[in-house]
N, C-alpha and C positions, 0 to 999 in steps of 0.2 A: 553149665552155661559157658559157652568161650565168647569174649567178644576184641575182635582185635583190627587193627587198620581201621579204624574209627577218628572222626572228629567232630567234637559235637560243639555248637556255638551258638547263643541265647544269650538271656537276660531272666531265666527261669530262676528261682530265688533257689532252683534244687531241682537234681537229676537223683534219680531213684532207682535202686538195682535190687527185684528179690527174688529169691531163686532157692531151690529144693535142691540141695547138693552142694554139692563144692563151686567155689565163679570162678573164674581164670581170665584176667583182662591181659592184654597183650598189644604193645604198640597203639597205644589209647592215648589222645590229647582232647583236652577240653580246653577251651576258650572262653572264661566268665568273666562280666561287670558287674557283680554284685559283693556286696560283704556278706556272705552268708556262707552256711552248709552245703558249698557246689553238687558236692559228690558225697553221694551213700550206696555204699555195696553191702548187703548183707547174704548170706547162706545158713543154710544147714548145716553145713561143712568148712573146711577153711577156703579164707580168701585168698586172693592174689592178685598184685597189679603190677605186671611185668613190663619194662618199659614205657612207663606211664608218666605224661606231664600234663602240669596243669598252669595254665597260663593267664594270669591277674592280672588285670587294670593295674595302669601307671601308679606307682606310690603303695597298690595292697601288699601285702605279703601271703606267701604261699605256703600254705600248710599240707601237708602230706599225714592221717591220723592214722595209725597201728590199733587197730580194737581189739577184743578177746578174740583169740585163734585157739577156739577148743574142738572137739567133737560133735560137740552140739551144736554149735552157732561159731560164725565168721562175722567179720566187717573190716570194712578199709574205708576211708573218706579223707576227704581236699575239701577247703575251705581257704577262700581269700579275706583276711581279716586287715581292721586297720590298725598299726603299730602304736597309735594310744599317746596321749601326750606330747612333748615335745617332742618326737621324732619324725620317723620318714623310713622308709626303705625302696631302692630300686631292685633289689632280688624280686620281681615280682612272679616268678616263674621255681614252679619245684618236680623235680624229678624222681622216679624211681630205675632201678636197673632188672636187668633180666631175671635175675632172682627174687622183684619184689622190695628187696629192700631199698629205706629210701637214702639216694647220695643228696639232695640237695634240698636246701626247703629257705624260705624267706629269712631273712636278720634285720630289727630293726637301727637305728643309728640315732646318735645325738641329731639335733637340725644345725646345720653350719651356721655360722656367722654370717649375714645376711641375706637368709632366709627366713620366710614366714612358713612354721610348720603347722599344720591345724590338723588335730585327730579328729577321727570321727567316727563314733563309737557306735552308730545307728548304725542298725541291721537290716538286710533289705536290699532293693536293688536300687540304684543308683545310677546318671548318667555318667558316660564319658566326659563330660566336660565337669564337673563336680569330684568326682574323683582327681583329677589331674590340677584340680587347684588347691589340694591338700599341701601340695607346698611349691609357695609364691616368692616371687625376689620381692627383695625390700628395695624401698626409691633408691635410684641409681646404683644398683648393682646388678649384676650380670652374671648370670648362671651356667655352669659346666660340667659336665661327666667327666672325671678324670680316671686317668688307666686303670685304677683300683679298683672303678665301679661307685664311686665316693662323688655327691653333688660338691662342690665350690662354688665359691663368688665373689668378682673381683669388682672391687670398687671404679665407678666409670669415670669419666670427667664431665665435667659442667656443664649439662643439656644434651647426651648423645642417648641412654637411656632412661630407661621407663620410669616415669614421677609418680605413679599413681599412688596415693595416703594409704591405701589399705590390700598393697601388694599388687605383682604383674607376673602372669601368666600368660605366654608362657613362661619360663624363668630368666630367658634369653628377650627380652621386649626390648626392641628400643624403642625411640622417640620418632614423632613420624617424617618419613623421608631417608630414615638410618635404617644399616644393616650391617651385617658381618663380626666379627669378633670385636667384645666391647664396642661395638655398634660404633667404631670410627671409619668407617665410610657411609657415603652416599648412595642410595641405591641408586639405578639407571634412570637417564632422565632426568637427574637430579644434580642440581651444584653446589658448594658449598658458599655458602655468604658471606659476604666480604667482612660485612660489619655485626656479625651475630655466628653462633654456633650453627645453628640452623641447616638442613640442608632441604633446600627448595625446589617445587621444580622449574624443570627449565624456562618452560614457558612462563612464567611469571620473574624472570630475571632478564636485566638487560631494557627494562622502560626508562623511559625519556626521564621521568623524574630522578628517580637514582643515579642514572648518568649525571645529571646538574649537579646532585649532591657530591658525588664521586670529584667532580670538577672544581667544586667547591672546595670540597675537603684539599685539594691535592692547592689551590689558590691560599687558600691558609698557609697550610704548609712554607708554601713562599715566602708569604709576606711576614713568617717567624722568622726565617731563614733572615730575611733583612734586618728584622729588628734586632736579633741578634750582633748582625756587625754595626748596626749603631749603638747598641748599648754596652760593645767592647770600646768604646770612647771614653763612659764614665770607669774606667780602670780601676778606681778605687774603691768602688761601688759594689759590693757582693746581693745586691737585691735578687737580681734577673739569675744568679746561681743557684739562691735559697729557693724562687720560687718554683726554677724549671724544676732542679732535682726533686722538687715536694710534689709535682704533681708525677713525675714519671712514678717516683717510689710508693707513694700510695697508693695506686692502681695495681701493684705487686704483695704488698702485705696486708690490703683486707679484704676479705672471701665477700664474693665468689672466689675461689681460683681457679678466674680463666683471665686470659689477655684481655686488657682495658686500656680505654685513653678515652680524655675527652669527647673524643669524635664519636666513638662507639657508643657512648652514655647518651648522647643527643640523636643519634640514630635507632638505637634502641626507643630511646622515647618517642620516636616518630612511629615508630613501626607499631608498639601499643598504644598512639592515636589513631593509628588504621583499625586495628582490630575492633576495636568502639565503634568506627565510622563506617555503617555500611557501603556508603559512597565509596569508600577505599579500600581497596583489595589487601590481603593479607600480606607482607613483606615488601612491600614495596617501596622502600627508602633500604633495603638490607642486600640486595644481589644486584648489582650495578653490572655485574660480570659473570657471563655462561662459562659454562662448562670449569668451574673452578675446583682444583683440589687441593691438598694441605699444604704440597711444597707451593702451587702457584700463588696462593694464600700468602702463600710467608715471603714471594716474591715482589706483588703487590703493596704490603706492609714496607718491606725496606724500600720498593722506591720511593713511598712517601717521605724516607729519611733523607734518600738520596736527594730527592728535590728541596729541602733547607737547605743540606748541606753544601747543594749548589749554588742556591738563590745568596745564599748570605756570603759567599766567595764572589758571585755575579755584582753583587753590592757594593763588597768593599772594593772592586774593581774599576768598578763607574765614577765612587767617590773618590777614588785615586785620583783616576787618569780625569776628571770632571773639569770642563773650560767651563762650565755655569760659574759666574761671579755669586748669585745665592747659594749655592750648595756650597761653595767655598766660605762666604762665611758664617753660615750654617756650623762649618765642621769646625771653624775659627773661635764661634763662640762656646760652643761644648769645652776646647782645650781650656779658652781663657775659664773659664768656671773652674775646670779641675785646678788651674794653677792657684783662681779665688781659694777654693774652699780649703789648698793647703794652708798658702799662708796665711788663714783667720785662724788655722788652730783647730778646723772641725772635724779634721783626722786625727785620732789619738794617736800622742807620741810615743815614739821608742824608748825603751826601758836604757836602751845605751846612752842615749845623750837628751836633753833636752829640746832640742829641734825637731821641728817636722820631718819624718823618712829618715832622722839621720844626717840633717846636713841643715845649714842654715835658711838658705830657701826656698827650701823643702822639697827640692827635684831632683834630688838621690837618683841615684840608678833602681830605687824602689819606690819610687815616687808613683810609678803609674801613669806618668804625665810620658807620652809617646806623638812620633808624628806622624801623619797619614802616609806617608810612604812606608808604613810595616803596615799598613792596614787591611792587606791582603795573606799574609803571612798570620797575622794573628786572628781574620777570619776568619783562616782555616781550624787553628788551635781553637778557637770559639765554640763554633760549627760540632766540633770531633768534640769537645766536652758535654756541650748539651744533648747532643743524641748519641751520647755511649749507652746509655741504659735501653734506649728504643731500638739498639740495633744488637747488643749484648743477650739481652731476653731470648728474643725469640730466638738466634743462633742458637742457645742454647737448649732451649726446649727440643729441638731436632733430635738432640744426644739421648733425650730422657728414656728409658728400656724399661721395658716388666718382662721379668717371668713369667711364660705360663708354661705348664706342663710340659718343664724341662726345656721350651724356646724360650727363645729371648726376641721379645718384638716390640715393635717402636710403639711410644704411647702416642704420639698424634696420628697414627696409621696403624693401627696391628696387623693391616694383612703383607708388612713388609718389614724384613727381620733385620737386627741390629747389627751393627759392626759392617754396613755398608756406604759403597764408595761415595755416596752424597755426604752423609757424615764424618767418612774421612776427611773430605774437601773442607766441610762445616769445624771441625776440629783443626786441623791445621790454619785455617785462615784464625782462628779465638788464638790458639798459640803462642802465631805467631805478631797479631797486627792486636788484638783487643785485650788480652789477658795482663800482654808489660805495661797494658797505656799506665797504671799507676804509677809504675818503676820507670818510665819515660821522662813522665812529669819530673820525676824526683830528678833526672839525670840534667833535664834542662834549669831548674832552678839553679843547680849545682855545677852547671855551665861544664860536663863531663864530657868524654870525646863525642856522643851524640849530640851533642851542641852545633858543631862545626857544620853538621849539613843540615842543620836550619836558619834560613835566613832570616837577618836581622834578629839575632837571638835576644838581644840585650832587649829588645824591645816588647818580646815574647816573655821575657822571665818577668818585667814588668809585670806585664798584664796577668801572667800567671801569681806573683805575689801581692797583687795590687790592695786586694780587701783584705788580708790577714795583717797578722801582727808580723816583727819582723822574726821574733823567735816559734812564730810558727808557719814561715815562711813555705813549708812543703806540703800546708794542711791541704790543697787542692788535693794532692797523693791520698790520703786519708781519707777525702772525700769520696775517690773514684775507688778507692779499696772498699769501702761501707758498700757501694751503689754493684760493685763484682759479688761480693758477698750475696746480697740479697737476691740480687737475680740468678745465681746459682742455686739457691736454697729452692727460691720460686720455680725454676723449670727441672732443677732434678730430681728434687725428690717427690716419691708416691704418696705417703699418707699422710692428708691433709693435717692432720692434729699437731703430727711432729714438726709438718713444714712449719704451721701455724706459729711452736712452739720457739723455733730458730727462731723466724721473723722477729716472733717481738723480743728474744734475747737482743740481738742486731739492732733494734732500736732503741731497747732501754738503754745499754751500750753505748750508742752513739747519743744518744742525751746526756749519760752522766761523761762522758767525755768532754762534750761543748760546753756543760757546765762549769766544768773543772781547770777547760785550759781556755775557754772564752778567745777563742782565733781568731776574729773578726777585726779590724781597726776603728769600726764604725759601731755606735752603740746601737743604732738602730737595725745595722744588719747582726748582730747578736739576740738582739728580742728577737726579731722575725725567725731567724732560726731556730731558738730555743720555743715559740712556740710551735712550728713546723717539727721538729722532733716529738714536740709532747704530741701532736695530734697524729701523729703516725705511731708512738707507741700505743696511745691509746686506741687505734684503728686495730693494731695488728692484739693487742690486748682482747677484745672485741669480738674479732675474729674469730678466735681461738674458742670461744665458745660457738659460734656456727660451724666452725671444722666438726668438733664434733659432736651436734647435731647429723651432719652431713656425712662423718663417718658411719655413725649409729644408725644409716637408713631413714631420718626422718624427713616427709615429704619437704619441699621446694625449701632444703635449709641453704639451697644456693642464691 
């Protein structure tokens, strides 16, 4: 019997070959979905399967059997089996050569690190889609063939892939609206939302409602931006420092870890008031803005900082140059309180002398007590302190890089590889303008040659030493070093567990610190602090068990 240029293709649980004489198969492929006995050659004589392959559903393994080759009797058979256990194999395909014998046949493998492997020992036929979900990604990971022939899978970020509790196939799934590698982009059609991961489509972005909200959000913004340069008046006041710093850095050390702020958390709850409300369409408080992607994202974001950080210079401008007789003494009354509250005693004295700041009537050149003609100059300094962390972050996250298979590509975009010129641009600008602000600071307390080109400095180191003590007069330095720190930690590194693991280093850290050297002049800006440090260690404490949760694959641990 010869039988050769053949292909045979079913769902037959077995192909059967019998024959009086010797078989001779040649240039024979078979195509099976089944876990069974594919192939049975038997003879009289010996067999042969010359250039013979046989080709198994996604995940089976390929067997090629060798039977008694006597005189009497022959056999050859292929069977697609499943690899049992924890494992997996993609060799789904095994071969013979022209002589019969066989070069290649299925191996099975451990199951990767998140992957669901599930054997499946029943024999029998089987669909296509049931076979192929023998092995499933685990929540938020994302599945790959690497050059080896070897599955992988890399950990996603927070909502771009597949959540489902009991695995996703295909192993590549993302979330819906997403596509491409690690599922950070948007398929077509589609934007990415302002105030959510989300990508949406178009036509449901850009209604009237979100616009309001957007308009809102950006009118906030403003009227921080003011308060800011009226509450650089109480100088000696460290309140409005403890509490900006506490919210920007909380939103950084507890998981999820994605970008957050106030605004996001009240939009997000808007948006799962829609989902309950049939009346209300799905996102619709979340894409204020078509056609959005990661850098416009991130360009949208800083101008919200931009506009504080204008409105609160706009401010102290008006209040400057202001002919209003009320606003004047408005600003009149603020000073006289600060000069009240020194000399009653309610700022703790210096360890050097027993006077208030150092001096008998207690308006030291540490006094804190300034007058509205620096009030634009130390807007600025104001302004540049409270939104260093909301404009530091996300710069940084541009840098953040993974590995895959040998590239190196950007984690808020993988389809665009690292070490290019937008974050050249993005690196030199942290360098040069964000990275020294600590060493800045210290340079102005210390009245050093960068002193000289800012105006009215004396007035400036004021307000920069205003709330501390005087022997720790550079603690703002300390401050913005904590707030570099954590947001480094937060955007560059990959594996949540270990970022987790910094984070609350960095805050335990800065609690036994505050503890120890107690900076503040004011007892009550010392409590507020020390409990703003305890509730962010215990945040980022916290955390560190949802990281991982969230490492380990388990559903919505974000």
């Amino acid at each position: 019997t010869q039988l050769s240029n053949n292909t045979a293709q079913g769902t037959a649980s077995s192909i059967l070959w019998l024959a009086s004489g010797s078989v001779r198969s040649s240039n024979f492929t078979v195509e099976s979905s089944t876990f069974d006995q594919v192939v049975q050659i038997w003879g009289t004589r010996n067999v042969t399967l010359d250039d013979f392959t046989l080709q198994c559903p996604l995940y089976a393994k390929a067997n090629i059997e060798v039977g008694p080759d006597t005189p009497a009797l022959g056999f050859q058979g292929a069977a697609c089996s499943p690899c049992g256990g924890d494992l997996y194999t993609l060799d789904n395909d095994g071969h013979t050569d022209t002589s019969g014998s066989v070069i290649h046949k299925g191996e099975c493998h451990s199951c990767p690190f998140g992957a669901f492997c599930r054997s499946s020992t029943s024999e029998g036929t089987q669909t296509q889609s049931s076979l192929a979900e023998s092995v499933l990604s685990k929540p938020n990971y994302f599945g790959l063939v690497n050059q080896q022939n070897y599955l992988k899978f890399y950990l996603c970020e927070t909502g771009h892939c597949c959540n489902n509790a009991s695995g996703c196939s295909p192993i590549n799934s993302c979330e819906a609206g997403r596509e491409g590698l690690l599922c950070s982009q948007c398929k077509p059609s589609h934007s990415l939302a302002l105030f959510s991961d989300a990508c949406v489509p178009d036509w449901l972005c850009g209604n009237s409602l979100s616009i309001i909200l957007l308009s809102f959000v950006f009118t906030i913004d403003a009227l921080f931006g003011a308060w800011l340069t009226i509450s650089s008046l109480w100088a000696q006041s460290g309140v409005t420092k403890v509490l900006v710093y506490f919210l920007q850095v909380f939103s950084l050390v507890s998981f999820p870890l994605q970008e957050s702020n106030a605004y996001t958390s009240v939009v997000q709850s808007l948006s799962s008031l829609a989902r309950q409300s049939p009346e209300l369409p799905h996102y619709l408080f979340t894409c204020p803005l078509q056609g959005l992607s990661t850098w416009s994202k991130l360009g949208v974001q800083l101008f919200g900082t931009v506009i504080v950080f204008l409105s609160s210079v706009l401010c102290a401008f008006l209040l400057k140059h202001s002919a209003n007789h009320k606003v004047r003494r408005f600003l009149a009354l603020l000073l006289r309180t600060q000069r009240t509250e020194s000399k009653h005693g309610k700022i703790e004295p210096n360890s050097d002398s027993g006077t208030i700041n150092g001096s008998p009537n207690g308006e030291s050149s540490h006094s804190g007590v300034f007058d509205v003609r620096s009030l634009v100059a130390i807007a600025i300094v104001q302004a540049s302190l409270m939104t260093y962390s909301s404009v530091v972050t996300p710069l940084l996250s541009t840098l953040r890089c993974m590995p895959i298979e040998g590239t190196s590509v950007m984690r808020m975009n993988s389809s665009e590889h690292c070490f290019n010129v937008r974050q050249a641009l993005v690196l030199t600008a942290l360098l040069i303008v964000f990275v020294p602000m600590p060493l800045l600071a210290v340079g102005l307390t210390r009245k050093s040659g960068i002193a000289r080109f800012v105006p009215h400095v004396d007035q400036v180191v004021k307000f920069l030493q205003g709330p501390f003590t005087f022997q720790h007069k550079y603690w703002e330095s300390v401050i913005l070093s904590r707030r570099l720190i954590i947001a480094a930690v937060y955007a560059l590194i990959n594996q949540p567990i270990l970022k987790q693991s910094i984070l609350f280093a960095v805050c335990l850290m800065a609690l036994i610190s505050h503890q120890l050297c107690r900076p503040f002049r004011k007892r009550e800006d010392t409590l507020l602090e020390t409990g703003s440090l305890t509730v962010l260690t215990l945040a980022s404490a916290l955390s560190m068990i949802t990281a991982c949760l969230y490492a380990t694959g388990a559903p919505n641990a974000g």
